[in-house]
C-alpha positions as CSV (number, residue, x, y, z in Angstrom):
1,X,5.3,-80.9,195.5
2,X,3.2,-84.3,195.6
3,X,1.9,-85.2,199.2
4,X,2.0,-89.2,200.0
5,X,-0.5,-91.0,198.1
6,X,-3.5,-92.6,199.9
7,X,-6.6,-93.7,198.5
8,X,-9.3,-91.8,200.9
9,X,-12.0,-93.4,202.0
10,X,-14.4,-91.0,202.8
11,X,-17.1,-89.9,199.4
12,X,-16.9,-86.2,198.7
13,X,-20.5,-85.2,197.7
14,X,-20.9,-82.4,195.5
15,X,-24.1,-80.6,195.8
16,X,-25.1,-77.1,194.7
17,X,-23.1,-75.0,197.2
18,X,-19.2,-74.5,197.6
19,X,-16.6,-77.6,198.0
20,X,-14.2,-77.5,201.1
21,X,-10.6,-76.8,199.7
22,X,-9.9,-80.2,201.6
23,X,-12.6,-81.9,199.6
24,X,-10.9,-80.8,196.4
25,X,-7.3,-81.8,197.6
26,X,-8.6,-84.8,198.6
27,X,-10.3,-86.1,195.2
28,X,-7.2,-84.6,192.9
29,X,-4.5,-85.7,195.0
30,X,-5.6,-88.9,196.8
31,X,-8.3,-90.4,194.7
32,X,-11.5,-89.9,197.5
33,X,-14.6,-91.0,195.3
34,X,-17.3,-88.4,194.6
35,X,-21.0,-88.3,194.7
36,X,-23.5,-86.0,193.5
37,X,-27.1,-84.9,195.8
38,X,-30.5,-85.1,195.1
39,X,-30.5,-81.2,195.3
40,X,-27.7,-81.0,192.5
41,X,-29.8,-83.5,190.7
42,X,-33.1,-81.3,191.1
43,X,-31.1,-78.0,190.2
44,X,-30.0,-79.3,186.9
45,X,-33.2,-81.1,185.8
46,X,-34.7,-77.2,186.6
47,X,-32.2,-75.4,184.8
48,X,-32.2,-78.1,181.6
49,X,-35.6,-77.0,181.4
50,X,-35.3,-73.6,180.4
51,X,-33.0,-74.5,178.1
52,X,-35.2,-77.3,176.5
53,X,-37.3,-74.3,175.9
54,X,-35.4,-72.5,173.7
55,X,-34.4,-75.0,171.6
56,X,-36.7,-74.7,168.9
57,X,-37.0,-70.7,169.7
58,X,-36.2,-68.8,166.2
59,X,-34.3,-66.2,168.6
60,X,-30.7,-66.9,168.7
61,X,-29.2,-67.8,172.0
62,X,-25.6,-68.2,172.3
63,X,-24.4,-71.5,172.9
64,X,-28.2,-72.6,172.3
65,X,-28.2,-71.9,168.5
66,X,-25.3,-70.1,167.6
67,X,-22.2,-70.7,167.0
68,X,-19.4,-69.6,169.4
69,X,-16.7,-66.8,170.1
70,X,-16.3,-64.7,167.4
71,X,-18.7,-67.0,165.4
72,X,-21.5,-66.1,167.7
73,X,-23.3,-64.3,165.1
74,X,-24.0,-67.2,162.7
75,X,-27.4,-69.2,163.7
76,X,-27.0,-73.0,163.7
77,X,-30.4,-75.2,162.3
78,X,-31.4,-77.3,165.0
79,X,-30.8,-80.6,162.6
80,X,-26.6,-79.2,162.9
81,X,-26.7,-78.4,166.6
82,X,-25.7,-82.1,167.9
83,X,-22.8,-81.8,165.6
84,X,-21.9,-78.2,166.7
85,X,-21.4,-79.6,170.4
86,X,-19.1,-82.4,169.2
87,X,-17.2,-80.0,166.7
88,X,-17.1,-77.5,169.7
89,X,-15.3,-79.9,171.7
90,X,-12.9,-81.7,169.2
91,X,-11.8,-78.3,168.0
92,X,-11.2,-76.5,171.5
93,X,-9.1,-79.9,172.4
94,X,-5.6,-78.5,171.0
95,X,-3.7,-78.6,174.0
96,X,0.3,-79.3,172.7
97,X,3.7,-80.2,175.5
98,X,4.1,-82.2,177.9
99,X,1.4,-84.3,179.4
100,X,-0.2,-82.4,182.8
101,X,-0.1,-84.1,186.1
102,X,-3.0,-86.4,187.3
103,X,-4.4,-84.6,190.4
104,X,-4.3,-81.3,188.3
105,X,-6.9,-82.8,185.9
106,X,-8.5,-84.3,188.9
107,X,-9.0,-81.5,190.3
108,X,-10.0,-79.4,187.0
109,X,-13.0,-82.2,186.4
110,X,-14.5,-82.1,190.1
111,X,-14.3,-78.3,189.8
112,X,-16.0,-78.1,186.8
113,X,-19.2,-80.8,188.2
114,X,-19.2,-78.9,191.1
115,X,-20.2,-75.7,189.1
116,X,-22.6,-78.2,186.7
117,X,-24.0,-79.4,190.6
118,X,-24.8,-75.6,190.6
119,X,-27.9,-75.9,188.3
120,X,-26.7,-72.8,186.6
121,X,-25.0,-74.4,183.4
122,X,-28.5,-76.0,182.0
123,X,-26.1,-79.1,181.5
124,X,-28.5,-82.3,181.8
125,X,-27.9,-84.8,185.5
126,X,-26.5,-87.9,183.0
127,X,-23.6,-85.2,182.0
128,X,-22.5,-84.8,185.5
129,X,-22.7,-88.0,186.6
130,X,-20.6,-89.3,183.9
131,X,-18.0,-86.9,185.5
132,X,-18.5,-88.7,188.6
133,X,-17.2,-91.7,186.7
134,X,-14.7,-91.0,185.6
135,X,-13.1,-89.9,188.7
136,X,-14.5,-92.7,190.4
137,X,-13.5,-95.2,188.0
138,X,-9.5,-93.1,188.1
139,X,-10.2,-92.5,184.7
140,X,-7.3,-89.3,183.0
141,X,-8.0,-87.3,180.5
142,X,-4.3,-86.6,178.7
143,X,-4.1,-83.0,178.6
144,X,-0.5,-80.8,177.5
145,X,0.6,-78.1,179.1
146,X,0.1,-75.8,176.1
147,X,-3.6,-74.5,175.5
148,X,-4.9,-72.0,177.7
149,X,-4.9,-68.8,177.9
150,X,-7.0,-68.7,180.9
151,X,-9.6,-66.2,179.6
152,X,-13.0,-68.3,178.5
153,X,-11.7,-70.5,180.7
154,X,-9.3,-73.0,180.1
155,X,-11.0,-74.2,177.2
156,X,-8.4,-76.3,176.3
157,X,-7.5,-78.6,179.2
158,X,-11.3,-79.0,179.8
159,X,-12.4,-79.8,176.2
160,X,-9.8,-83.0,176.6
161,X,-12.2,-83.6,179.8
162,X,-15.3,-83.3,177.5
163,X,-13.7,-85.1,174.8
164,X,-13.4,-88.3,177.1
165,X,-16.7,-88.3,178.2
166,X,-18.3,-87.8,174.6
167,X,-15.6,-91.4,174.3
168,X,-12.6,-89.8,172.3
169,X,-9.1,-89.3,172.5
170,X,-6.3,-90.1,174.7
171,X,-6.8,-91.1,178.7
172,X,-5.1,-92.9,181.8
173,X,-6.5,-95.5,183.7
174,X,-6.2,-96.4,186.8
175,X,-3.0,-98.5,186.3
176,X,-1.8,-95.4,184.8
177,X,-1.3,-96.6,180.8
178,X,-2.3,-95.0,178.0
179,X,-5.7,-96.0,176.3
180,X,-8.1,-94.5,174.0
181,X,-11.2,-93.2,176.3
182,X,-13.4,-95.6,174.4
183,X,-11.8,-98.4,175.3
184,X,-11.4,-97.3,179.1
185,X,-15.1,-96.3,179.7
186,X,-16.3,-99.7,178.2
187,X,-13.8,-101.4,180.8
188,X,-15.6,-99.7,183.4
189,X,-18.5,-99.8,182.5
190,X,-19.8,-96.2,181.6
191,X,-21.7,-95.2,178.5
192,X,-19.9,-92.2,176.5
193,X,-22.4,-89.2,176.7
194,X,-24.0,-87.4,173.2
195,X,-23.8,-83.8,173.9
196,X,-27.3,-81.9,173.6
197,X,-27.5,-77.9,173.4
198,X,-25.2,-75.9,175.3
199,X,-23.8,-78.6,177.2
200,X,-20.5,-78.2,175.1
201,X,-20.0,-75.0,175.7
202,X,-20.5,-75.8,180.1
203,X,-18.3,-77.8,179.9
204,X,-15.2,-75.7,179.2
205,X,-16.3,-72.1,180.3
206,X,-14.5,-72.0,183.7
207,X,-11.3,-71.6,185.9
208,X,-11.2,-75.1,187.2
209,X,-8.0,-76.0,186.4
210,X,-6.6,-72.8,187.7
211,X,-8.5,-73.0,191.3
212,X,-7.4,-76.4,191.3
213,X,-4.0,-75.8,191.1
214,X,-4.3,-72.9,193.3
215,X,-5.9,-75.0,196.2
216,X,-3.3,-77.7,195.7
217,X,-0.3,-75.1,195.8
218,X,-2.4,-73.6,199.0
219,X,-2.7,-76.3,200.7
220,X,1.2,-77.9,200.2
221,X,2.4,-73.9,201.0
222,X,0.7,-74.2,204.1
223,X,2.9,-76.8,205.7
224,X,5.8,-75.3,204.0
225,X,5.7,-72.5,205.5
226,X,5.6,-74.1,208.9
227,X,8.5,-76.3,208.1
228,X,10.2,-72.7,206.8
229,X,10.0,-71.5,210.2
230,X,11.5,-74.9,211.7
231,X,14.3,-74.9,209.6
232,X,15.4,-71.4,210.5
233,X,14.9,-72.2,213.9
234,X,17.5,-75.0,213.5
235,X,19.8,-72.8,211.8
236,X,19.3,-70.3,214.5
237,X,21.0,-72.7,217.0
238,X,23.4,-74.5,214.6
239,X,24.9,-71.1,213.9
240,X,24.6,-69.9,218.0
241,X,22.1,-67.1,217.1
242,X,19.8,-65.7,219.5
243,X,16.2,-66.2,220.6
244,X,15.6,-62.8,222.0
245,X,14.8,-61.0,218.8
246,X,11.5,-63.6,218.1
247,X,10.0,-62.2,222.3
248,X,5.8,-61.8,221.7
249,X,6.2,-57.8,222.9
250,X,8.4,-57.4,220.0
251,X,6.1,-58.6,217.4
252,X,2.9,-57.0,219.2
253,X,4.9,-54.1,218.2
254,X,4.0,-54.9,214.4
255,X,1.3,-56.7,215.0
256,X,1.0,-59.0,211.6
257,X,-0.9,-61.7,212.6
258,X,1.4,-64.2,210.1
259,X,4.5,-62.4,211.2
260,X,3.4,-63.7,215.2
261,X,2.6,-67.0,214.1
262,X,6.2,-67.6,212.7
263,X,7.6,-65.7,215.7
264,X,5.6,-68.0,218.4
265,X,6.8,-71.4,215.7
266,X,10.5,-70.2,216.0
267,X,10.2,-69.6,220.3
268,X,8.1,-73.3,220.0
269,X,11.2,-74.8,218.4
270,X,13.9,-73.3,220.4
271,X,12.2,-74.0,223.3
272,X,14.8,-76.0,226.5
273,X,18.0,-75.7,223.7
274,X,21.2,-75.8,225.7
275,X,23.1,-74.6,223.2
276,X,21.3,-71.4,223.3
277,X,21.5,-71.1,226.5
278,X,25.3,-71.6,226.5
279,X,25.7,-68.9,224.7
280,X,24.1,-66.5,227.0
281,X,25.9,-67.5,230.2
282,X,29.4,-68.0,231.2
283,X,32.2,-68.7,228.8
284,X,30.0,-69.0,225.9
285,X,28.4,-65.3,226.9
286,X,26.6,-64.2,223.7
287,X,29.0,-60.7,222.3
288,X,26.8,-60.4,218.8
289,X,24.8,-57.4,218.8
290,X,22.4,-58.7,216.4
291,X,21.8,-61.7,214.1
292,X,22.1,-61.7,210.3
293,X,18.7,-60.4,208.8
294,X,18.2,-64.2,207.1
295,X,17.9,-65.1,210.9
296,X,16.4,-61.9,212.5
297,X,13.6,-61.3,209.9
298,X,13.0,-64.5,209.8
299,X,9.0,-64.4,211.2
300,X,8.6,-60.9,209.5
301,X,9.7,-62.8,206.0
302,X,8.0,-65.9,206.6
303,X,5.2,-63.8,207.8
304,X,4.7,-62.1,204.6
305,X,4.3,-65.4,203.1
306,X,1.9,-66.2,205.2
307,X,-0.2,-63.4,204.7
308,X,0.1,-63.8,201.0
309,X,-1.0,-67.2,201.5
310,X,-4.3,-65.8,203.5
311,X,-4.9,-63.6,200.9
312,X,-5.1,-66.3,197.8
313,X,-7.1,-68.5,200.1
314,X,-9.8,-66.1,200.2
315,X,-10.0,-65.7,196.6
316,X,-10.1,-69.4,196.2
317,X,-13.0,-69.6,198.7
318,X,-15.3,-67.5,196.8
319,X,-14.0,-69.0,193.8
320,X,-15.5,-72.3,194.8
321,X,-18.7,-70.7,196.1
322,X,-18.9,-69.6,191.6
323,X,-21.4,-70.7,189.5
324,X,-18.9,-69.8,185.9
325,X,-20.7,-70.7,182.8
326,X,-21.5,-68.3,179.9
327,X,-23.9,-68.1,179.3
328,X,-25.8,-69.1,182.5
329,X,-29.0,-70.3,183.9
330,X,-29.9,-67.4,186.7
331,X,-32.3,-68.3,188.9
332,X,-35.3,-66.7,187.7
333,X,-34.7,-68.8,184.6
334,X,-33.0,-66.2,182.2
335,X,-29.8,-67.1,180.2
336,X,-27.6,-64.6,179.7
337,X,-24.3,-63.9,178.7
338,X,-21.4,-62.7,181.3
339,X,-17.6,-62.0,181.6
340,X,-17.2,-64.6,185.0
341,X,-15.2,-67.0,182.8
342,X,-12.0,-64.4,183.0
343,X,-9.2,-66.0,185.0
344,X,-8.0,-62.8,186.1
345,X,-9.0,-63.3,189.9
346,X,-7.3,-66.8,190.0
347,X,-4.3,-65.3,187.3
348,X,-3.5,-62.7,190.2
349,X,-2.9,-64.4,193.3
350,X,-1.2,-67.7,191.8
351,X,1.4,-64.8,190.4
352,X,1.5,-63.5,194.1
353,X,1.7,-66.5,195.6
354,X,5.2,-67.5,193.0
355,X,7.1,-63.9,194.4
356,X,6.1,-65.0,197.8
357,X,7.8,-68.5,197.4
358,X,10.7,-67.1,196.0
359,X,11.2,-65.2,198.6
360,X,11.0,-67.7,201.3
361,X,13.7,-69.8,199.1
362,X,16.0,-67.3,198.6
363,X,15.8,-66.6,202.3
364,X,16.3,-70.3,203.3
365,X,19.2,-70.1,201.1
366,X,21.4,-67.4,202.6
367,X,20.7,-69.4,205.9
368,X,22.3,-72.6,204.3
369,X,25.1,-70.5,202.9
370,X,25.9,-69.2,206.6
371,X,26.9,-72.5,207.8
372,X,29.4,-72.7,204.7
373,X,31.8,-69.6,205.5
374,X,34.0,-69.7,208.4
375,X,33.9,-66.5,208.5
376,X,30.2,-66.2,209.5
377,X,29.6,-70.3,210.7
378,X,30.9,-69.5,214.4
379,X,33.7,-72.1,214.4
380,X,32.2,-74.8,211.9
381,X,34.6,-76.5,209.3
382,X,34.7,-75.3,205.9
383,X,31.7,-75.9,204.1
384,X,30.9,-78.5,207.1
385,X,33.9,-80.4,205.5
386,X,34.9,-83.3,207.2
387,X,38.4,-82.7,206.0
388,X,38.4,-79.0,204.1
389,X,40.8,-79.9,201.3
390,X,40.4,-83.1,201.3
391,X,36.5,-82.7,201.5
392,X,34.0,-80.8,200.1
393,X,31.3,-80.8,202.7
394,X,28.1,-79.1,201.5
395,X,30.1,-76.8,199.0
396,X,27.7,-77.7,196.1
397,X,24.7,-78.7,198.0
398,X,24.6,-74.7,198.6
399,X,24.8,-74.6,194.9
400,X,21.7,-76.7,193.9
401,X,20.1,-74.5,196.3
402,X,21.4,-71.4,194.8
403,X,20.5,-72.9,191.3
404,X,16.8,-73.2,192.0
405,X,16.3,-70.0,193.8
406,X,17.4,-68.2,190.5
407,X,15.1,-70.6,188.5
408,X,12.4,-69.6,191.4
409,X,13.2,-65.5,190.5
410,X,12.1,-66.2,186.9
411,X,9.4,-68.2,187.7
412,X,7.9,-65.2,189.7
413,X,7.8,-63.1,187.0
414,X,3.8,-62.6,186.6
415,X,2.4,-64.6,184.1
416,X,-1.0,-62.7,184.2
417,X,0.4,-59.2,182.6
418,X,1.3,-60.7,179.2
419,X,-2.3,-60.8,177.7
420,X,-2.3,-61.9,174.3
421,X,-5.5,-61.2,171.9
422,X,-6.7,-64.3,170.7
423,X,-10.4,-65.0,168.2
424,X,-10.6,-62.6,165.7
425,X,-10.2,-59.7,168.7
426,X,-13.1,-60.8,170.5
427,X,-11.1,-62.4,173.6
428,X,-8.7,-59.6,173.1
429,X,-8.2,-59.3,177.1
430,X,-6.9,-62.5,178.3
431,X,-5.4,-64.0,181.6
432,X,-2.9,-66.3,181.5
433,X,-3.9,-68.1,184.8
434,X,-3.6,-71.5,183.8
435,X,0.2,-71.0,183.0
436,X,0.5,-68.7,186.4
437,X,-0.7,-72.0,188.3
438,X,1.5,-74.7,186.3
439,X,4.7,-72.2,187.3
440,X,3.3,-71.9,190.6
441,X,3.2,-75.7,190.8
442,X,6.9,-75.9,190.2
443,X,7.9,-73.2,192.5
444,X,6.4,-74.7,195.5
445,X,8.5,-78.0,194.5
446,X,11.5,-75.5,194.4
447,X,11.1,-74.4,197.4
448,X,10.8,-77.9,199.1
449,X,13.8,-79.1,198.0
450,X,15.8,-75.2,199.2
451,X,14.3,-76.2,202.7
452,X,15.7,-79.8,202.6
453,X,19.0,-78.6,202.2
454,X,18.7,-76.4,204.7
455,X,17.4,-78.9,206.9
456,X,20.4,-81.5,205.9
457,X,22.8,-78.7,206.4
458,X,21.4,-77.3,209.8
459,X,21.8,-81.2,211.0
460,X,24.6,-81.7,209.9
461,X,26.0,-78.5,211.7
462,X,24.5,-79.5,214.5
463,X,25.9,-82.8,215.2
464,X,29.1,-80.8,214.7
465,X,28.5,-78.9,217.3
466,X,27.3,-81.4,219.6
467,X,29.0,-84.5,218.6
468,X,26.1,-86.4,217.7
469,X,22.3,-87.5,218.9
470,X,24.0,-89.0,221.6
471,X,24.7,-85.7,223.4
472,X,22.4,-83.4,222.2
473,X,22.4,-79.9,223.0
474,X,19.4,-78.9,221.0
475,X,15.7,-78.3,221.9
476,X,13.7,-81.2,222.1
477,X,11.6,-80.4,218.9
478,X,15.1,-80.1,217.1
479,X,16.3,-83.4,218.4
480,X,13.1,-84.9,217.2
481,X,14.1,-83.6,213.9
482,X,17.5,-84.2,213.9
483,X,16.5,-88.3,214.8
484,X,14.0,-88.5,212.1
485,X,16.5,-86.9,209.6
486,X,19.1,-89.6,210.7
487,X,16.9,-92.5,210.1
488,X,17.7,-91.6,206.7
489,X,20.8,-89.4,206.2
490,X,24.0,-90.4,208.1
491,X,25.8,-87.8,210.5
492,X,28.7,-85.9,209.3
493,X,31.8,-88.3,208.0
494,X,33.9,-87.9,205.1
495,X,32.3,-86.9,201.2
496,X,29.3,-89.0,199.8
497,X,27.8,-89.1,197.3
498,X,24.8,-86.4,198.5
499,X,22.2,-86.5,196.2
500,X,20.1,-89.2,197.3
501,X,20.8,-87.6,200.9
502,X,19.5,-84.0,199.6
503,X,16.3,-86.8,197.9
504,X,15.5,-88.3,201.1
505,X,14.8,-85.0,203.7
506,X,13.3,-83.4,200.2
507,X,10.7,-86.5,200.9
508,X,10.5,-85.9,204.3
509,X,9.7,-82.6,204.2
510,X,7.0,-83.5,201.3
511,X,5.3,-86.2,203.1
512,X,5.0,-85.1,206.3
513,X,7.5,-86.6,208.2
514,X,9.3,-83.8,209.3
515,X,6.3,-81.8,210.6
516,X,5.2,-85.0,212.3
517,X,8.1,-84.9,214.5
518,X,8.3,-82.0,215.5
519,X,5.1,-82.1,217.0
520,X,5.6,-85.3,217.9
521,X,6.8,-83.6,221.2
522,X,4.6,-80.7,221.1
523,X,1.5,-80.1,223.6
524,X,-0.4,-78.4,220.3
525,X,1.1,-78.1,216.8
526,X,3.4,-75.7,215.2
527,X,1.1,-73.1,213.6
C-alpha cells in the first residue's frame, strides 16, 4: 500500500532523542526535508572524540583497528584503516533481486541519522549531514531485495546507503532515473564523504530498514483497519443483518479495548439505516436468530487486529528511542561491544503483524462471498448478476479475492524462525526481520485490495436492494460511501470489464478517499 504522494512542507529535525512515527512516514513516503540540531551536532563532535583517541592506541578496538565479524581478531595498521572503511562498505553491498521501493530506503537512511544524531556511533557531524543530502536532494540509493539477514543489522541495504555517500554505485534521483551516485551528488551539489575509523561500521549496524517498514505498514494498517470495520458494516446492511449484536453492554462484557473500538465504528456506520430498520418492524420483521460469524465477530476480529497493531507500535516506539551501533559510544565515553544490532524485536512483531492481516482478509472475504450465494444473500441475484446466465456478476471478483487471501496465508508464515548461521559461525543466531517487513509490505497491499472488493460488492448489493442513490435506504455514512464509490464505478448493469472497477475503490481505499467520506458526515471520526 502507497498513500498519495505529496511533497510535505514542513522540515523534520532530527536531534538526539526519538523521531515521531509521523516524522518518519513523512520523510520516506512524501519527501518532507530533514534537518539536523545543534545538540546532534554537539553529541557527535563529543562522541568522535573518544574515538579520535583511540586511534593510534596499540589496543585493538573493534571497528577502530580491527577488522570485522569473524575477522575481528586481525589488527589493521593505521596506514590500511581508510581502506578498511571503504572495503567494509563495498563488500557488505551485495544486495541481489529486485530493486526496493523508494520510501523503504527513505526511511532506512533517516533511521539510521537519527541513531548517528544520537552521539553514540562516534560517526563525525559531515557524515550525517551528508545523509541529510541526500534525502533532501531525493537522492536513492538502489538497493535489492536480497541481502539481509536482519541480524548485524541490515548490513546490506545500508552499505548501498554508505556506498552512495562515499560516491559509488547505483542511485535514483529525483526524476526517478538511474545514475551512478557520483554523477548525482555533483548535480546537487554535495561532496562524496571519505570514511574515517569506525564510521563504516555505524553506518550499517542497525534495524532501520526494518523499523522503517514496520512504521510504514503501522501507519497504512491503521486506516485499514478502520475502513475493515466500514466495510463490514456495509455488508451488514447489504445482506439485512442486524445491529444488535455490536450494543456497548455487550462488548463491556469482554472489554478489549480494540474489540470496542470496531464495535462503536460498526454502530457509527449503521447509524439512521432504514433498511435496518425495515427489517425489524413490520413485514420485513427480522426471523434470523443470529448473523453469520464473518458478520457477528466482526469487532472481536477486527479487534484483534487492532490490538496487534498496538502491540507492534510499542515496540516501534522504543525502537526509535535506540541508539544501535556496535560498538558504541556510552555516555561516560567507553566503547564497547553489544548484541542491540539483533533484529529480533522488529523480526517478531512484523511476523505478528502479517497473521493479523491475513486474518482481517480472509474475514473480509467470506463477507464478499455472502453476497454471491442465493442461498445466504437474502434475495440478491446470483453472484449480483444482472442477468444470472447471461451474466457473471462478481463471480470472479470473489475469486481475486480468494486468490490473494491464500497468497496472504503463506505470506504469514513467520519469517523470523528460520535463522540461518552466516560468518564463519559467529552470527550463527540471525533474524530475518528485513524479509519479515518486505512480506509485511505486500500483505498490507493484499489486504487493501480484499477490502475494495468488498466495498465494490457491498455497493453494488446495495443499489440492488434500494434501486439506486436516488432512493437510498442506507445510513448516511454508507450513502456517503456509496456516492464517492459511484463517482468512479457505475451502479449495477450488465458485465464489464471489472478490473479497472476493482483498481479504482482499491485507490480509494489507499488514498483516503473512502475514510474521508465517511466522516465527511461524522461529528468526530471513525476510530
Amino acid at each position: 500500500m502507497n498513500a498519495s504522494i505529496t511533497l510535505s512542507t514542513g522540515a523534520v529535525t532530527v536531534s538526539t532523542g526519538a523521531l515521531l512515527p509521523r516524522e518518519v512516514v513523512n520523510v520516506a513516503r512524501h519527501l518532507a526535508p530533514v534537518e539536523l540540531s545543534a545538540e546532534s551536532l554537539a553529541a557527535m563532535e563529543e562522541s568522535r572524540a573518544v574515538i579520535d583517541a583511540l586511534v593510534t592506541d596499540t589496543v585493538p578496538h573493534y571497528g577502530v583497528s580491527t577488522g570485522f565479524g569473524a575477522l575481528a581478531t586481525k589488527q589493521i595498521p593505521i596506514e590500511l584503516r581508510a581502506q578498511l572503511q571503504r572495503s567494509l562498505i563495498r563488500s557488505h553491498a551485495a544486495s541481489s533481486g529486485a530493486e526496493v521501493s523508494r520510501e523503504v530506503i527513505r526511511g532506512l537512511m533517516l533511521n539510521r541519522l537519527s541513531t548517528m544524531a544520537t552521539g553514540r556511533t562516534g560517526v563525525r557531524p559531515v557524515v550525517a549531514r551528508t545523509y541529510a543530502a541526500l534525502l533532501n536532494a531525493q537522492i536513492t540509493p538502489v538497493v535489492g531485495e536480497y541481502g539481509s539477514l536482519g541480524c548485524s543489522g541490515d548490513l546490506a541495504p545500508l552499505s548501498h546507503c554508505a556506498l552512495a555517500v562515499m560516491g559509488e554505485g547505483k542511485v535514483r534521483n529525483a526524476a526517478g532515473e538511474l545514475v551512478d551516485a557520483a554523477e548525482a551528488l555533483a548535480a546537487a551539489g554535495i561532496e562524496p564523504v571519505v570514511l574515517a575509523e569506525k564510521e563504516g561500521l555505524a553506518l550499517i549496524n542497525g534495524t532501520d530498514g526494518m523499523l522503517g517498514m514496520l512504521l510504514m505498514a503501522a501507519s497504512d494498517l491503521r486506516d485499514l483497519i478502520s475502513i475493515a470495520d466500514l466495510s463490514a458494516a456495509m455488508s451488514v446492511e447489504g445482506l439485512l443483518g442486524t445491529d444488535d449484536v455490536f450494543a456497548p453492554d455487550l462488548h463491556a462484557l469482554r472489554p478489549h479495548p480494540g474489540q470496542i473500538d470496531s464495535a462503536a465504528n460498526m454502530r457509527t456506520v449503521l447509524a439512521g439505516s432504514a433498511l435496518l430498520a425495515e427489517q425489524k418492524a413490520g413485514a420485513h420483521k427480522f426471523t434470523r436468530v443470529q448473523d453469520a460469524y464473518s458478520l457477528r465477530c466482526a469487532p472481536q476480529v477486527h479487534g484483534a487486529v487492532r490490538a496487534t497493531l498496538a502491540h507492534a507500535e510499542n515496540v516501534a516506539s522504543i525502537e526509535l528511542a535506540s541508539a544501535i551501533d556496535n560498538p558504541v559510544v556510552t555516555p561516560d565515553g567507553r566503547v564497547e561491544s553489544n548484541g542491540n544490532f539483533h533484529g529480533a524485536p522488529m523480526g517478531y512483531v512484523l511476523d505478528f503483524l502479517a497473521i493479523a492481516v491475513a486474518d482481517l482478509a480472509s474475514i473480509s472475504e467470506r463477507r464478499t462471498d455472502r453476497f454471491l450465494d442465493t442461498a445466504r444473500s437474502h434475495g440478491l441475484n446470483a453472484f449480483l448478476a444482472d442477468d444470472p446466465g447471461v451474466d457473471s456478476g462478481h463471480m470472479i471478483a470473489q475469486y481475486t479475492a480468494a486468490g490473494i487471501v491464500s497468497e496472504l496465508k503463506r505470506l504469514a508464515v513467520p519469517a523470523s524462525v528460520d535463522s540461518i548461521p552466516s560468518s564463519a559461525m559467529q552470527e550463527d543466531h540471525v533474524s530475518m526481520g528485513w524479509h519479515a517487513g518486505l512480506k509485511l509490505r505486500k500483505a498490507i497491499d493484499g489486504l487493501a485490495r480484499v477490502l475494495a472488493i468488498e466495498l465494490l460488492t457491498s455497493a453494488r448489493a446495495l443499489d440492488m436492494r434500494d434501486g439506486g442513490l436516488a432512493s437510498t435506504k442506507s445510513s448516511p455514512v454508507i450513502t456517503s460511501v456509496r456516492e464517492a464509490i459511484r463517482t468512479k464505478v457505475e451502479g449495477p448493469g450488465t458485465d464489464r470489464f471489472i478490473s479497472p472497477e476493482i483498481e479504482s475503490v482499491f485507490e480509494l481505499v489507499t488514498d483516503g478517499s473512502l475514510l474521508a467520506a465517511a466522516n465527511s458526515v461524522l461529528a468526530a471520526p471513525l476510530a
